[in-house]
Structure formats: C-alpha cells, structure tokens
Residue frames as a rotation matrix with the C-alpha (Angstrom) as fourth column:
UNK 1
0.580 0.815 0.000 0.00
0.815 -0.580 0.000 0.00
0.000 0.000 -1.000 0.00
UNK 2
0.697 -0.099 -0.710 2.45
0.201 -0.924 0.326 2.23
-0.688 -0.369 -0.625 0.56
UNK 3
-0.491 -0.717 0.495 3.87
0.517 0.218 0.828 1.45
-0.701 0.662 0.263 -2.81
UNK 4
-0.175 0.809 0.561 0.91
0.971 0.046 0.236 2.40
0.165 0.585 -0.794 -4.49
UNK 5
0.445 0.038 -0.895 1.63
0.773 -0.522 0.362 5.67
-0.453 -0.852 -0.262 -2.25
UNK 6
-0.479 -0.869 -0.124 4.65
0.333 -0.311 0.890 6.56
-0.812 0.385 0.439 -3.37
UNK 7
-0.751 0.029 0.660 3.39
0.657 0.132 0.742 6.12
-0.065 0.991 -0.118 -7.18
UNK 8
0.252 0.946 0.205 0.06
0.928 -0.296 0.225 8.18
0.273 0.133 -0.953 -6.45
UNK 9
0.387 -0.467 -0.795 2.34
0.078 -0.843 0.532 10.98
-0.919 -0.268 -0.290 -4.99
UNK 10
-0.344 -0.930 -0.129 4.93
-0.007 -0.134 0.991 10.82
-0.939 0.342 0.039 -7.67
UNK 11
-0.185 0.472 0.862 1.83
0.954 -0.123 0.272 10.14
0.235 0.873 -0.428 -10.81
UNK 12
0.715 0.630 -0.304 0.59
0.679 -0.730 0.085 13.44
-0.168 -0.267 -0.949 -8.95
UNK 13
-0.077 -0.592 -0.803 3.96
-0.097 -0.797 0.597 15.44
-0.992 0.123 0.004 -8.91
UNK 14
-0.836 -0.542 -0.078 4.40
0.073 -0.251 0.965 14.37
-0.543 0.802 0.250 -12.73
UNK 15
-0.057 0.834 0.548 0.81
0.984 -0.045 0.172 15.05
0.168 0.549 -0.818 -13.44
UNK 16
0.800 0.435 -0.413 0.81
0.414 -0.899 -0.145 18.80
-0.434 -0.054 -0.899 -11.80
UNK 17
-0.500 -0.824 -0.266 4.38
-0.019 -0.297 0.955 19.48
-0.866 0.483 0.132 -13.70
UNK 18
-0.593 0.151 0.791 3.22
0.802 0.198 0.563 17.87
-0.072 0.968 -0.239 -16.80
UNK 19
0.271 0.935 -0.228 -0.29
0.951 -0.296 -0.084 20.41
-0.146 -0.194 -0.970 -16.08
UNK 20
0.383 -0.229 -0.895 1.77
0.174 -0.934 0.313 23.48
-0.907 -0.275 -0.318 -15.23
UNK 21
-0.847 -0.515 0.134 3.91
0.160 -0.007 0.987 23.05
-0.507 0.857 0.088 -18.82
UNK 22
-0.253 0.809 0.530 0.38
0.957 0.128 0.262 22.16
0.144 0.573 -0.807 -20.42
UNK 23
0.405 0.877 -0.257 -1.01
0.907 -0.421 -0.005 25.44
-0.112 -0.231 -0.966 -19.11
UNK 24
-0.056 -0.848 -0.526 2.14
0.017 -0.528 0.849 27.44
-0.998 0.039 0.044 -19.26
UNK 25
-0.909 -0.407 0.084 2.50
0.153 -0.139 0.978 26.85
-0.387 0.903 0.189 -23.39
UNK 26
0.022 0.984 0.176 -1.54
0.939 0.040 -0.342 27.26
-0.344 0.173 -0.923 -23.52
UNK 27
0.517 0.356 -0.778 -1.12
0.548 -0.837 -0.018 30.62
-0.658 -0.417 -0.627 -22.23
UNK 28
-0.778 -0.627 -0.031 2.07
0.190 -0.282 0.940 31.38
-0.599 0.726 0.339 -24.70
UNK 29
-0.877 0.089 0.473 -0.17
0.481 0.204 0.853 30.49
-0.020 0.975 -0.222 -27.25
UNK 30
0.351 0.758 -0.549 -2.92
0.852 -0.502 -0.148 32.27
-0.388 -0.416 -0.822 -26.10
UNK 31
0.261 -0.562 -0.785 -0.42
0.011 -0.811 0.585 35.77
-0.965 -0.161 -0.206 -25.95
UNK 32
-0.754 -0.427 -0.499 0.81
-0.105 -0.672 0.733 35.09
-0.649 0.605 0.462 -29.19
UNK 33
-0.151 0.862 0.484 -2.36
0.980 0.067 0.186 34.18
0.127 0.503 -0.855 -30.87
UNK 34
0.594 0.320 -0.738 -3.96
0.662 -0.715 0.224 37.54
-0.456 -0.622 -0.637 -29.02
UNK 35
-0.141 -0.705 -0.695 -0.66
0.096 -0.708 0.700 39.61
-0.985 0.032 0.167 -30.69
UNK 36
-0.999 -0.003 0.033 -1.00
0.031 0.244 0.969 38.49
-0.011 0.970 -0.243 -34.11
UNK 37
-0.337 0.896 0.289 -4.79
0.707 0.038 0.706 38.84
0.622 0.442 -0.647 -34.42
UNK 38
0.297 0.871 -0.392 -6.16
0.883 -0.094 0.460 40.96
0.364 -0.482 -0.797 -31.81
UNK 39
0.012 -0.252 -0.968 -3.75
0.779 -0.604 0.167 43.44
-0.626 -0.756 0.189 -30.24
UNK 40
-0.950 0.152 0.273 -3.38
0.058 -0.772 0.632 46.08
0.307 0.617 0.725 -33.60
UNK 41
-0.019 0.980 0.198 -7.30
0.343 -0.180 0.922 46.12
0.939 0.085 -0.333 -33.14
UNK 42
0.785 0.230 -0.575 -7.69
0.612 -0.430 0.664 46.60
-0.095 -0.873 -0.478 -29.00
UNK 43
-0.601 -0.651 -0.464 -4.18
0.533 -0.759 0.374 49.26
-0.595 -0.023 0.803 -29.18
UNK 44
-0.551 0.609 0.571 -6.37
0.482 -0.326 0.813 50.95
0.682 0.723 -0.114 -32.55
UNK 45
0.339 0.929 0.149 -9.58
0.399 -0.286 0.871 51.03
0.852 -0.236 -0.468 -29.90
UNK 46
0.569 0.668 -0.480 -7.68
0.739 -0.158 0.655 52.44
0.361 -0.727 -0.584 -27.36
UNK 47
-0.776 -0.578 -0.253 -5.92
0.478 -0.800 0.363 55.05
-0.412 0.161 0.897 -28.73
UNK 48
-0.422 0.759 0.495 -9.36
0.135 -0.488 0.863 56.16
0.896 0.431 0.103 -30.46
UNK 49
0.571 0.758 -0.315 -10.89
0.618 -0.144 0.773 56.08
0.540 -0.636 -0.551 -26.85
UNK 50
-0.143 -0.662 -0.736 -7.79
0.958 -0.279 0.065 58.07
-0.248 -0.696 0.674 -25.45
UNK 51
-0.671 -0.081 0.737 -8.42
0.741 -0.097 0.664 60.19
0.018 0.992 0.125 -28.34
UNK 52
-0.056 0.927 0.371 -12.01
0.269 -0.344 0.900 60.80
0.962 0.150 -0.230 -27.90
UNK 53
0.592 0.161 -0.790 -11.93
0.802 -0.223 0.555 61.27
-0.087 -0.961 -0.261 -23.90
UNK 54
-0.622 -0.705 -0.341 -8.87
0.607 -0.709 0.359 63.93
-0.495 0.016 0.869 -24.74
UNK 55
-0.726 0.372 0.579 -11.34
0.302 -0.585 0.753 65.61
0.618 0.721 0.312 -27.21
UNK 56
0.313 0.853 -0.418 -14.27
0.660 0.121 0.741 65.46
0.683 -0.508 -0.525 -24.64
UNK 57
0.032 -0.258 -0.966 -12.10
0.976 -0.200 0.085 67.26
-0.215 -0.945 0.245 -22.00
UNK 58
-0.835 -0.455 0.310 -11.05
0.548 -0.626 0.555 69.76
-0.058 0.633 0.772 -24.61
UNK 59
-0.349 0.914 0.207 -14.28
0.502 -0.003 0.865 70.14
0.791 0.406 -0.458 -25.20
UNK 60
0.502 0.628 -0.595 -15.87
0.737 0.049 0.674 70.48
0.452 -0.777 -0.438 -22.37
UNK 61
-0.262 -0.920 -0.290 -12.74
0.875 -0.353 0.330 72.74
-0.406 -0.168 0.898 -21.46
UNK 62
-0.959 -0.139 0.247 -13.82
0.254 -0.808 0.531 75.66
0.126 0.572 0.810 -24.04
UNK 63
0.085 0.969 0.233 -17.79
0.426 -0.246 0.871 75.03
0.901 0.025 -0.434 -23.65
UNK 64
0.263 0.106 -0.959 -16.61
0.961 -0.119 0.251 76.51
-0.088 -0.987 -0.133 -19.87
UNK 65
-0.572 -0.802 -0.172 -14.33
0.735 -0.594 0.328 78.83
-0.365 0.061 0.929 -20.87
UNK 66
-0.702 0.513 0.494 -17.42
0.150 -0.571 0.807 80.28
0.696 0.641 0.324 -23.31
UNK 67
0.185 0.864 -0.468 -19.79
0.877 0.070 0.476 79.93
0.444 -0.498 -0.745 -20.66
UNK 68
0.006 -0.326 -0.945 -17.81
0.933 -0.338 0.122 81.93
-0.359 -0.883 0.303 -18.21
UNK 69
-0.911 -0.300 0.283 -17.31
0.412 -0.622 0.666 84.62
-0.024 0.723 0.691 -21.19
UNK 70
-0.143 0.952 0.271 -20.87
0.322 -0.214 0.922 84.69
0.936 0.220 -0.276 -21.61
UNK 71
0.256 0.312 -0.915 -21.37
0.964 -0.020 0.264 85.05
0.064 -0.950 -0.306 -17.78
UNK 72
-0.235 -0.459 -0.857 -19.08
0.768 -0.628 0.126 87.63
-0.596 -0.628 0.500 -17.23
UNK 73
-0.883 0.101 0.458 -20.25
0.386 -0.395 0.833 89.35
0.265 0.913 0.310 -20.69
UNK 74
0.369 0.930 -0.012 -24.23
0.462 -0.172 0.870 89.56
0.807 -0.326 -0.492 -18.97
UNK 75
0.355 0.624 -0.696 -22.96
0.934 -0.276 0.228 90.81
-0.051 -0.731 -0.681 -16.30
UNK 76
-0.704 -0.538 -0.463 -21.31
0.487 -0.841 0.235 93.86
-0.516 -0.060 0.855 -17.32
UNK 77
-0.622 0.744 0.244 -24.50
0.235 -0.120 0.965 94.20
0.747 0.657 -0.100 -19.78
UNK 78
0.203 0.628 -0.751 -26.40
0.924 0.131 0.359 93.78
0.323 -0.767 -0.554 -16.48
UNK 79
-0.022 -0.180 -0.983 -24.43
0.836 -0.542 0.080 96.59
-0.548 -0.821 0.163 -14.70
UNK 80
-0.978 0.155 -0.142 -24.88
-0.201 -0.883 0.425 99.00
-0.060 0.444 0.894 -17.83
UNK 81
-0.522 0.826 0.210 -27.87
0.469 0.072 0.880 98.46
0.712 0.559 -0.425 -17.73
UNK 82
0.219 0.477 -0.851 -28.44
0.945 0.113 0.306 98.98
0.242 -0.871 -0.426 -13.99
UNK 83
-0.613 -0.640 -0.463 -26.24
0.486 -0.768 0.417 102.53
-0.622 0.031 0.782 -14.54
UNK 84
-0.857 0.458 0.235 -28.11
0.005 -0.450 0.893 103.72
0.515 0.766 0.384 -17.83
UNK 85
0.224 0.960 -0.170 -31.76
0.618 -0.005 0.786 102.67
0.753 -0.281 -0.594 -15.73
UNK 86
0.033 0.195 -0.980 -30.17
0.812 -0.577 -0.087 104.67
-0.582 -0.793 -0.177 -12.43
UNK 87
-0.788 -0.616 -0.016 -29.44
0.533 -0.694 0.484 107.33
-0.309 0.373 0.875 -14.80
UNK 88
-0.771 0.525 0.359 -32.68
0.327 -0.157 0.932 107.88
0.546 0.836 -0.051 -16.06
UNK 89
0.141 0.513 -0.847 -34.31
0.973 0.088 0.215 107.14
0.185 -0.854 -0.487 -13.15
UNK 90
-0.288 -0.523 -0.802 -31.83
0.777 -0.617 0.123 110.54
-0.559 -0.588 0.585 -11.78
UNK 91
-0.954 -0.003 0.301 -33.12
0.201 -0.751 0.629 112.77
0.225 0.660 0.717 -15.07
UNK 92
-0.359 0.890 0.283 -36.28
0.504 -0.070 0.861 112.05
0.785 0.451 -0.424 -14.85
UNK 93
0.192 0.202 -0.960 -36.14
0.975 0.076 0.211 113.04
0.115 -0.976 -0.182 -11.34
UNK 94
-0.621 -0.237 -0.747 -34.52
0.202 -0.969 0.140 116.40
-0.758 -0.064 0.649 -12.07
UNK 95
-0.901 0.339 0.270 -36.84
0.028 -0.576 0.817 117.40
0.432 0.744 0.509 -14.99
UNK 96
0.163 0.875 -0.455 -39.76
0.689 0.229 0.688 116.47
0.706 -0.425 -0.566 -12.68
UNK 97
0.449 0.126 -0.884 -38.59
0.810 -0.476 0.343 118.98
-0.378 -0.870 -0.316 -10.24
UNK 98
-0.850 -0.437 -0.295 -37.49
0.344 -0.884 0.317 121.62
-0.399 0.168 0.901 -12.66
UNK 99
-0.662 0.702 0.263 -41.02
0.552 0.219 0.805 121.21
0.507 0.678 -0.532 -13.96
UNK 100
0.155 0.118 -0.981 -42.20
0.938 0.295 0.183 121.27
0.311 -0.948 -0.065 -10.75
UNK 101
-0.139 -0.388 -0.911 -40.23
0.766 -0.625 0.149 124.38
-0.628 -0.677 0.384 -9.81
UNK 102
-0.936 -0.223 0.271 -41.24
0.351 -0.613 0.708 125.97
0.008 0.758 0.652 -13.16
UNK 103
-0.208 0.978 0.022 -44.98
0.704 0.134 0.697 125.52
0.679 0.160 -0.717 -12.57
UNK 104
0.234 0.503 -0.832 -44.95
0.966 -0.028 0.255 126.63
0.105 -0.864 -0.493 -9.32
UNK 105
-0.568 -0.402 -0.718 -43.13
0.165 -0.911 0.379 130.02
-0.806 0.097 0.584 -10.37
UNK 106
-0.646 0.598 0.474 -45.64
0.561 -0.050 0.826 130.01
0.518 0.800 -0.303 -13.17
UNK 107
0.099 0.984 -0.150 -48.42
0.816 0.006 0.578 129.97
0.569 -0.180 -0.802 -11.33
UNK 108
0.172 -0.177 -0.969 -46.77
0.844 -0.481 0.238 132.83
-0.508 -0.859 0.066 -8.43
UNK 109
-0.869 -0.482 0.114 -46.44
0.429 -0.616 0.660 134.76
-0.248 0.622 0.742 -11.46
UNK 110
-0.554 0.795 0.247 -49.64
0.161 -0.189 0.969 134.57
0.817 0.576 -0.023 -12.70
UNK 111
0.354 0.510 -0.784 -51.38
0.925 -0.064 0.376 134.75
0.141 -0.858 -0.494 -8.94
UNK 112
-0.337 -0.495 -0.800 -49.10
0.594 -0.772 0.227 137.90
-0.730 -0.399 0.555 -8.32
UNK 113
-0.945 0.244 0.217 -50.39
0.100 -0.415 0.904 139.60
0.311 0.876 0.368 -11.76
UNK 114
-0.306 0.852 -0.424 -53.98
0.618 0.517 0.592 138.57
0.724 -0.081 -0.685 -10.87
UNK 115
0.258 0.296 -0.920 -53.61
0.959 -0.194 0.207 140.40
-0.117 -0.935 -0.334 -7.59
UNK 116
-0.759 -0.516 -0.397 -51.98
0.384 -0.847 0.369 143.68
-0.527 0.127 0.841 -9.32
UNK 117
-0.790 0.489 0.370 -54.90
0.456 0.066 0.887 143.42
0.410 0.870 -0.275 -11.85
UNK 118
0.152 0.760 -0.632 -57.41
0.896 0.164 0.413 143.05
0.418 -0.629 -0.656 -8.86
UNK 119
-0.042 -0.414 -0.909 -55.95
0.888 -0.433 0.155 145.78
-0.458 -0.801 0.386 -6.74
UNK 120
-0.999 -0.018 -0.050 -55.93
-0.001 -0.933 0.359 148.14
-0.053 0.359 0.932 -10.09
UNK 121
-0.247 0.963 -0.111 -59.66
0.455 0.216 0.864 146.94
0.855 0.163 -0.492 -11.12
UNK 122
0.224 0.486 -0.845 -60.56
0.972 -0.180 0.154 147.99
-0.077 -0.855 -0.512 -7.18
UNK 123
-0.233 -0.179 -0.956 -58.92
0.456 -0.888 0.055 151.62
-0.859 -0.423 0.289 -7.26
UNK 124
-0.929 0.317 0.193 -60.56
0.044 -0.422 0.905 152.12
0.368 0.849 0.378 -10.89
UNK 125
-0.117 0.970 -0.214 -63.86
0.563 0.242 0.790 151.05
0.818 -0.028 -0.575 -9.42
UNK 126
-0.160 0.178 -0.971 -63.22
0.967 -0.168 -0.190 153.02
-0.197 -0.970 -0.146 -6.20
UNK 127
-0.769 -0.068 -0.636 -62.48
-0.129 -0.957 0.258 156.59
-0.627 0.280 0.727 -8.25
UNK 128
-0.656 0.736 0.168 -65.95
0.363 0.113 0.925 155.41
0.661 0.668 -0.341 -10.05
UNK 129
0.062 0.807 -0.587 -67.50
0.943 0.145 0.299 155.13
0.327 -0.572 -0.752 -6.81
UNK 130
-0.329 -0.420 -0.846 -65.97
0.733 -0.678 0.052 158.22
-0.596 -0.603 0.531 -5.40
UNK 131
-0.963 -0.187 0.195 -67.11
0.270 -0.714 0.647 159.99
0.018 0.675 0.738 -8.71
UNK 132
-0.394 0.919 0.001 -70.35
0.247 0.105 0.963 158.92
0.886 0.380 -0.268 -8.69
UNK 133
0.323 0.639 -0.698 -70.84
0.944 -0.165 0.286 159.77
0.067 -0.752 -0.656 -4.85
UNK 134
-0.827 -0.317 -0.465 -69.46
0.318 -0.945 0.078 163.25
-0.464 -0.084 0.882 -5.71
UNK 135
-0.718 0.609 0.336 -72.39
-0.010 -0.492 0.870 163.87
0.696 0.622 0.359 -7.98
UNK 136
0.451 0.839 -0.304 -74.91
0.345 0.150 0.926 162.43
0.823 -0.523 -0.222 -5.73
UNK 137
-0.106 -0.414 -0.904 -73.20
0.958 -0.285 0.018 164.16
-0.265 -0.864 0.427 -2.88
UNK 138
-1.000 -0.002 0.029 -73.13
0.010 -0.962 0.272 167.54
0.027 0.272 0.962 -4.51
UNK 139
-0.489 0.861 0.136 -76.44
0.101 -0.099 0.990 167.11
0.866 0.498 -0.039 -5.76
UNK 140
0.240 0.438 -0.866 -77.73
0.653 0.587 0.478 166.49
0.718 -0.681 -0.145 -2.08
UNK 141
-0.679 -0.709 0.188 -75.73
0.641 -0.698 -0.318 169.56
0.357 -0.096 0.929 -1.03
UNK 142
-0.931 0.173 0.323 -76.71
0.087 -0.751 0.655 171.71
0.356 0.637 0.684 -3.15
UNK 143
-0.116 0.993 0.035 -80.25
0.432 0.019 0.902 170.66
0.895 0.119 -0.431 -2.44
UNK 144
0.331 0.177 -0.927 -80.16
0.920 0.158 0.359 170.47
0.210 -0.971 -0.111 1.63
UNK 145
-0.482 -0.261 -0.836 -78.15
0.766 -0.589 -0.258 173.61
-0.425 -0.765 0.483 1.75
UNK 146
-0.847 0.416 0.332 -80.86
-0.077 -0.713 0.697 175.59
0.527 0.564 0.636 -0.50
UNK 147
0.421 0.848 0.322 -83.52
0.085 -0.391 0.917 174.79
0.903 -0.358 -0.236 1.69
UNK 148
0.222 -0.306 -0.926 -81.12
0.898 -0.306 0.317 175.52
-0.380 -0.902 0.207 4.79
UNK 149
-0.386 -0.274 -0.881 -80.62
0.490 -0.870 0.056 178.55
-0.782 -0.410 0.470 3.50
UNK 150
0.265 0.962 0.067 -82.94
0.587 -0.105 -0.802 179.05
-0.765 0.252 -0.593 1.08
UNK 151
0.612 -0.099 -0.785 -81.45
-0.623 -0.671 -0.402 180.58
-0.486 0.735 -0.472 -1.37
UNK 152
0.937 -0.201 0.284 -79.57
0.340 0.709 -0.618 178.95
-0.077 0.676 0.733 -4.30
UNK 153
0.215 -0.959 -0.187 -75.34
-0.034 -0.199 0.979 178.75
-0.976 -0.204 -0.076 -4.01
UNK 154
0.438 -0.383 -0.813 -73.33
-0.832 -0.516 -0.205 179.84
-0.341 0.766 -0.545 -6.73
UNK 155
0.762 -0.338 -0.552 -71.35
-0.256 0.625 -0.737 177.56
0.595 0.703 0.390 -9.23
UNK 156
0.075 -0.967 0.242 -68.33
-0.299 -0.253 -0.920 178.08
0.951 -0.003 -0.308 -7.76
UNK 157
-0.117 0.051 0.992 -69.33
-0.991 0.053 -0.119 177.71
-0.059 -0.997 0.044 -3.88
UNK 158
0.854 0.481 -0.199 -71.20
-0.520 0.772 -0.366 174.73
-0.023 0.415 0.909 -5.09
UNK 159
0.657 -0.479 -0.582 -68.05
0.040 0.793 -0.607 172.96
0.753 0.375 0.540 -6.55
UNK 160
-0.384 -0.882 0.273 -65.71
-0.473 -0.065 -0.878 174.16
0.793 -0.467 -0.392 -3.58
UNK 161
-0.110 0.487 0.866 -68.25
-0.994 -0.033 -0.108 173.03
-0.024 -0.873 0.488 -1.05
UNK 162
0.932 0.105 -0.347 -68.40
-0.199 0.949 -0.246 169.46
0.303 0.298 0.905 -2.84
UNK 163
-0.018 -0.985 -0.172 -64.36
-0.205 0.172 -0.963 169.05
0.979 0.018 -0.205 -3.06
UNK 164
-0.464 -0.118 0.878 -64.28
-0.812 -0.340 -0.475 170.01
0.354 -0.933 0.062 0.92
UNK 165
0.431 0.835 0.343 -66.66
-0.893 0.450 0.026 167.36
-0.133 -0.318 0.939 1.36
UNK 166
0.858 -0.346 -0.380 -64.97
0.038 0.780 -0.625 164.48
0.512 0.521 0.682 -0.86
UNK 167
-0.277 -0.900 0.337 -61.56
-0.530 -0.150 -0.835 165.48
0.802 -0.409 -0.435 0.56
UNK 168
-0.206 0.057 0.977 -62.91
-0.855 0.475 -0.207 164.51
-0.476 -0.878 -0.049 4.26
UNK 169
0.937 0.318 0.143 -64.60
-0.278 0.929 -0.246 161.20
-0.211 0.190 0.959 2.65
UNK 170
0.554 -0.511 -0.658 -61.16
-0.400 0.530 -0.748 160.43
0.731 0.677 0.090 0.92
UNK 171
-0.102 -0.971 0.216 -59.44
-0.471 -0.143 -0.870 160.85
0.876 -0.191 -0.443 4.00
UNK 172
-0.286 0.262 0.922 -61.85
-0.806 0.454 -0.379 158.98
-0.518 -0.852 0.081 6.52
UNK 173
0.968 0.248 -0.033 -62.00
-0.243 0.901 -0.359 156.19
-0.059 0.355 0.933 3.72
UNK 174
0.460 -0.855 -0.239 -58.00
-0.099 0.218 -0.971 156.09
0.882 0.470 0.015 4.06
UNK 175
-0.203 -0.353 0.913 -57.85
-0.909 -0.279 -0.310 155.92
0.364 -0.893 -0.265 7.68
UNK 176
0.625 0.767 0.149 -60.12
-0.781 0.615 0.107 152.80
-0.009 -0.183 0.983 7.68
C-alpha cells in the first residue's frame, strides 16, 4: 500500500508538472495568438478612446471657458444696464422737479399779476365810486343847503363846497 503511495504521490507530482507546462504553453499560445490577431485592433480602440476622452475634455474645457465669457459678458450688460436705468431714473427726477419748480413760479407769477390786476380793477372802481358819490353828494348839497338857506349857491361855492366834502370822505376812507 504504501507502494501504491509513493506512485500516487509521484503520478501526482508528474501530473501537476506535466499540467503546469500544459497550461504554461496554452497561455504562450494564447499571448501570441492575441498579438498576431487581436492586439493592432484593441491598441487601434484604445488610442481612439484616449483620443475621444482627450477631445471630450477639450471640449468640455472651451464650452466653460465660453460659458464663463458669456457670464461675465451679462454681467457687465447687467451693470450698464443697472447705470443707464439709475441714470434715467436721476433725469427724470430732475426734470420732474425743474417742472415742478417751473410751474410753481408760473403759477406765483400769474397769482401775483392777478392780484396787481385786482388791486388796479378795485382803485378804478373806487375813483368810479368816489365819482359817482361826488355827484350824488353835490347834488344832495346843493339841495339840503338851499332849503337851509334858502337861497340857491353859486357855481363856484357849489363845486368848492363838494371838493371840501370828498376830501374829508377820501381821507376817513383812508384811515379805515
């Protein structure tokens, strides 16, 4: 039995040699099979995929680079804009208050006229009134002091006695 040992050890060592050689000159052949048919083709595909991932970065590399252009391009567009809108914003604000400051000096212009107009319109109507109670004053005189004294006053007395009269009215309507 322990012949049969021996041999079942020693078929085994020269069966996993014999195995390792077998699998060893597989694999050779494998490798160079794999060189000679296959490797020009996978080296080909993966220099085209090095290729194309190097383009992709590129890519992707400039579509930032434009973004950022564009960004930085809107805002300065943004901030003239936000300048050109305060700007307007600041005219309209001063013509609104030179407007503003014209009207209202209009309008003190035209109130102040109005009140020179008024003021001449009153002392045109007052030397009416004043004329017209000189007549009807004289007249009323003239009458009252013919029957106070019964006799009829010259022209002349007549108009000095009116004046004398009007004078005091002018001056106790200017005290008032």
């Amino acid at each position: 039995m322990l012949n049969q040992l021996v041999l079942s050890v020693a078929d085994v060592q020269n069966t996993t040699i014999s195995n390792i050689v077998v699998v060893t000159g597989s694999f050779v052949l494998l490798l160079a099979l794999l060189k000679k048919f296959a490797w020009n083709a996978i080296a080909d595909m993966m220099n085209k995929r090095e290729k194309k991932i190097a383009n992709d970065l590129d890519s992707a590399e400039q579509s930032r680079q434009k973004a950022q252009e564009l960004e930085d391009t809107r805002q300065e567009q943004l901030s003239a804009s936000k300048s050109e809108a305060s700007d307007i914003i600041k005219n309209a604000k001063s013509t609104g208050e030179s407007s503003r400051q014209k009207i209202v000096n209009d309008a003190q212009d035209e109130v102040s006229q109005m009140k020179e107009k008024a003021r001449d319109d009153i002392s045109v109507e007052r030397q009416a009134a004043l004329s017209s109670v000189k007549g009807d004053v004289a007249d009323l005189s003239v009458q009252i002091a013919e029957k106070i004294i019964n006799k009829e006053l010259s022209e002349e007395a007549h108009e000095s006695l009116i004046n004398q009269y009007i004078e005091s009215l002018g001056s106790e309507d200017e005290t008032r």
